[in-house]
C-alpha positions as CSV (number, residue, x, y, z in Angstrom):
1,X,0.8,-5.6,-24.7
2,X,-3.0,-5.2,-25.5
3,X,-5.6,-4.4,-23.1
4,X,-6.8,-8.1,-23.0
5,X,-3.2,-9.4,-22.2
6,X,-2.7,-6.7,-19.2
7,X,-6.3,-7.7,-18.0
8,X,-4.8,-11.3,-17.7
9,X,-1.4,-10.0,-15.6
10,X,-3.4,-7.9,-13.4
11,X,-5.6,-10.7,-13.1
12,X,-2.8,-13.1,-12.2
13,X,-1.1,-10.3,-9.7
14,X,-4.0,-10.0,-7.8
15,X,-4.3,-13.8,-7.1
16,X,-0.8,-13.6,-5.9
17,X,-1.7,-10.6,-4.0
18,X,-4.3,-12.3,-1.9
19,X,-2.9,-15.3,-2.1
20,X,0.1,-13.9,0.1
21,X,2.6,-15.3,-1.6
22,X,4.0,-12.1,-4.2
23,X,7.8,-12.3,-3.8
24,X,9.4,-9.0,-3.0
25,X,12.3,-7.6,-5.4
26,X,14.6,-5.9,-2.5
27,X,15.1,-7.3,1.0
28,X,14.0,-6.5,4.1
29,X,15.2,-3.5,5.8
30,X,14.6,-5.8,8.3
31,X,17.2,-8.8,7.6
32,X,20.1,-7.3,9.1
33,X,18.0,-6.3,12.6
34,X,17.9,-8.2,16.1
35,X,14.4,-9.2,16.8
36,X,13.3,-7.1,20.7
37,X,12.3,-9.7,23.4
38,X,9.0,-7.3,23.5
39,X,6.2,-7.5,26.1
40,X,3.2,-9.4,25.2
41,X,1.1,-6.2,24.9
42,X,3.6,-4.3,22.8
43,X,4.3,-7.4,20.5
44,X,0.6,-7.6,19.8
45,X,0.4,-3.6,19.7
46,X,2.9,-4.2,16.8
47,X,1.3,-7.1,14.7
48,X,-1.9,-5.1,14.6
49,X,-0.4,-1.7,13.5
50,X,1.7,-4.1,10.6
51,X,-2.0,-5.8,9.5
52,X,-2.9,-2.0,8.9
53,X,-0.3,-1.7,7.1
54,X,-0.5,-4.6,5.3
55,X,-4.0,-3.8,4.4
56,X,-2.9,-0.5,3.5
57,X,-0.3,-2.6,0.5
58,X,-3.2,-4.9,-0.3
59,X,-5.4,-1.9,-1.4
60,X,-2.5,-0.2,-3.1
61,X,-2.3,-3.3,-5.4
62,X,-5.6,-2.9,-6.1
63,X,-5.2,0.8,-6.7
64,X,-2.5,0.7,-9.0
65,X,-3.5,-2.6,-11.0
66,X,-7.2,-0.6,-11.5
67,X,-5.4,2.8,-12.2
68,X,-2.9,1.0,-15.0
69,X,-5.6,-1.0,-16.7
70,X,-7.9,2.3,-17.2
71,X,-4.5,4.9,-17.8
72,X,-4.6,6.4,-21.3
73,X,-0.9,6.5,-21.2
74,X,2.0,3.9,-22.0
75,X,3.9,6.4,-20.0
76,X,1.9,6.8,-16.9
77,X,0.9,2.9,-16.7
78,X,5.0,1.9,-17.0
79,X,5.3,4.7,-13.9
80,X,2.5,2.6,-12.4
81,X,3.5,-0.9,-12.8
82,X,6.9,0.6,-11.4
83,X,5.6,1.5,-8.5
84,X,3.3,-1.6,-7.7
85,X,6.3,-3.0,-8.3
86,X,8.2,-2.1,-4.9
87,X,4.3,-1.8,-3.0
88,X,4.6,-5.5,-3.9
89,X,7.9,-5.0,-1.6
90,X,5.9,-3.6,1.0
91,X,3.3,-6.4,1.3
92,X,6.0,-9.1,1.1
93,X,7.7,-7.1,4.4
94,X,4.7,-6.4,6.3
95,X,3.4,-9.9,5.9
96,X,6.5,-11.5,7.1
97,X,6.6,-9.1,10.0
98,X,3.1,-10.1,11.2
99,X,3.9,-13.6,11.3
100,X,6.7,-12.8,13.7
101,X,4.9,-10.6,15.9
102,X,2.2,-13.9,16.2
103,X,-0.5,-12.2,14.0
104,X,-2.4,-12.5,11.2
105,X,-3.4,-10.7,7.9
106,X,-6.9,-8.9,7.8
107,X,-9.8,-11.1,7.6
108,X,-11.3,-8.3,5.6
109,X,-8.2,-8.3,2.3
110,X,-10.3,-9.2,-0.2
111,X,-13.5,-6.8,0.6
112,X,-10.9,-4.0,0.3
113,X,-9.2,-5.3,-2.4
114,X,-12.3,-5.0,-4.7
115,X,-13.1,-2.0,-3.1
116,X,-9.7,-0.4,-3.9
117,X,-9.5,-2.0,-7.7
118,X,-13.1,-0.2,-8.5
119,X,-11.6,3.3,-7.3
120,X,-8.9,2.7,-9.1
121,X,-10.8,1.8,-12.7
122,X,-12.5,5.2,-12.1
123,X,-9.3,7.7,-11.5
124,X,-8.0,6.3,-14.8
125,X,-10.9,7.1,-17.0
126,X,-11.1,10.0,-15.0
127,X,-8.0,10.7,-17.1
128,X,-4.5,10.9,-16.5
129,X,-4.1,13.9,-14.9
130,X,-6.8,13.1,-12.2
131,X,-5.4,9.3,-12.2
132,X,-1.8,10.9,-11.1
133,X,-3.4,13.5,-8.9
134,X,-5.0,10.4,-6.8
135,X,-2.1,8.7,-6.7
136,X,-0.3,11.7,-5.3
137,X,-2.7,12.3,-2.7
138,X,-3.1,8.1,-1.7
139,X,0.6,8.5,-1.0
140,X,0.4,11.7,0.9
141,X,-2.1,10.2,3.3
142,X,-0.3,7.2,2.9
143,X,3.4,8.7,4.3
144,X,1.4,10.9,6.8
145,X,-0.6,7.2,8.4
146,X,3.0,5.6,8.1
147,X,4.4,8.4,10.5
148,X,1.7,8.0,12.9
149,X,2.9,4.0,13.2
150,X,6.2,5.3,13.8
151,X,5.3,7.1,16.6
152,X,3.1,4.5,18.2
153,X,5.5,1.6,18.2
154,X,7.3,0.4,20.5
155,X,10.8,2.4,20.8
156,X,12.7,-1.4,21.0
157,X,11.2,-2.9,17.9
158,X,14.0,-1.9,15.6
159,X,12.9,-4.5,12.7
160,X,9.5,-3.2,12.6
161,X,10.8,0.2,12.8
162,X,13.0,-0.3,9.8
163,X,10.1,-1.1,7.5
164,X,8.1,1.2,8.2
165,X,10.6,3.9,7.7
166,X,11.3,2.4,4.2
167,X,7.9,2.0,3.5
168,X,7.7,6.1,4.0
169,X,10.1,7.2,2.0
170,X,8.5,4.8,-0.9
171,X,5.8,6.2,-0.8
172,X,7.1,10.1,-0.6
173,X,9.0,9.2,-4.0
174,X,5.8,7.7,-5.2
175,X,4.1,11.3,-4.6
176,X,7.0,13.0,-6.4
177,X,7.0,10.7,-9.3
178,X,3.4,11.5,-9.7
179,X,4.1,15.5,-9.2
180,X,6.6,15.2,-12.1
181,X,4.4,13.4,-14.7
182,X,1.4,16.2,-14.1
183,X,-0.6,15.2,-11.7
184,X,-3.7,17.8,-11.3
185,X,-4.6,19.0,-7.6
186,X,-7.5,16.6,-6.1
187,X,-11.0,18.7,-4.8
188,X,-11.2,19.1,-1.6
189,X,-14.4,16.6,-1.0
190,X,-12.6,14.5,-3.1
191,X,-9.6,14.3,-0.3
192,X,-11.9,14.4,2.7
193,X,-13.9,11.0,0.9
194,X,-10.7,9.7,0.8
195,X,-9.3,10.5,4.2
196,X,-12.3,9.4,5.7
197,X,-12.2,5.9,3.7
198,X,-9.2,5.5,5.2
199,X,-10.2,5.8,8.7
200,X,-12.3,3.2,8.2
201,X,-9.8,0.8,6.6
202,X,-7.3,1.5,9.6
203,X,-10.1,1.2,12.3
204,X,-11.0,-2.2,11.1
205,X,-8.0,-3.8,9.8
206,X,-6.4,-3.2,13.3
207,X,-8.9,-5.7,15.1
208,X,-10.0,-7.9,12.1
């Protein structure tokens, strides 16, 4: 596939992407749960923390179709697409689960989305070394924010509980797969930027 070709898939993914309507490859860890007859306060507790989330899988599109389209390897952009691949999972999940809690998606998806594909452009032509290492430390942070949710929702809500878990341990392979394929050690400013990005992102996408 030439570089015009993947510009048109990525193009057409990230239609789909804020479109809401990507289909997800695996079920829900979800399907086979009871939904909790959960208080009004904890239900809406619960559809804000999943629009993080969901924000969170919106800009990890982003991230990956911007790293793929600027990674110098056929290697590294197959690892890529693979792992878009079950994010897309994730965004199908956490968009379904918002609409049961009674919530909506973040008003704010597409100002992170371009946000998120930009970054992305620039750690691949950073190289693909640097392009792995960002990877690796999006899904640290990533695995690490996840855990926090897991703790802050509501011990009943099994079916939320159940995709967040599988969320984490997505993401933690994600990290590994990007340790493997040489992934070079991110500067410490570079981290902090990133941490501090993301504070933002969460902040926002919980009220808006």
């Amino acid at each position: 596939m030439d570089w015009a070709e993947r510009v048109i898939v990525e193009f057409d993914r990230a239609l789909r992407t804020l479109a809401g309507v990507a289909a997800p490859i695996r079920p829900s860890p979800a399907d086979a749960l009871e939904d909790a007859a959960l208080p009004e306060a904890a239900r809406r507790h619960a559809a804000s923390l999943m629009r993080v989330n969901h924000c969170g899988e919106v800009c990890a599109q982003a991230l990956y179709q911007g790293q793929a389209l600027s990674a110098r390897s056929a290697t590294i952009r197959t690892a890529l697409r693979r792992a878009a691949d079950e994010e897309q999972d994730h965004l199908s999940w956490s968009a379904t689960r918002i609409r049961e809690l009674g919530g909506h998606p973040s008003l704010l998806n597409p100002f992170w989305y371009a946000g998120s594909f930009v970054i992305g452009l620039a750690a691949g032509r950073a190289g693909d070394g640097w392009n792995l290492g960002f990877l690796r430390e999006t899904e640290r942070q990533v695995e690490a924010h996840l855990q926090s949710h897991r703790e802050r929702l509501p011990a009943e809500d099994r079916r939320t509980h159940a995709i967040v878990s599988q969320m984490q341990r997505d993401e933690a392979a994600h990290a590994a797969m990007a340790q493997r394929l040489g992934a070079r050690t991110l500067p410490a400013p570079i981290r902090f930027a990133m941490k501090a990005a993301s504070r933002v992102m969460t902040s926002l996408s919980y009220w808006i």
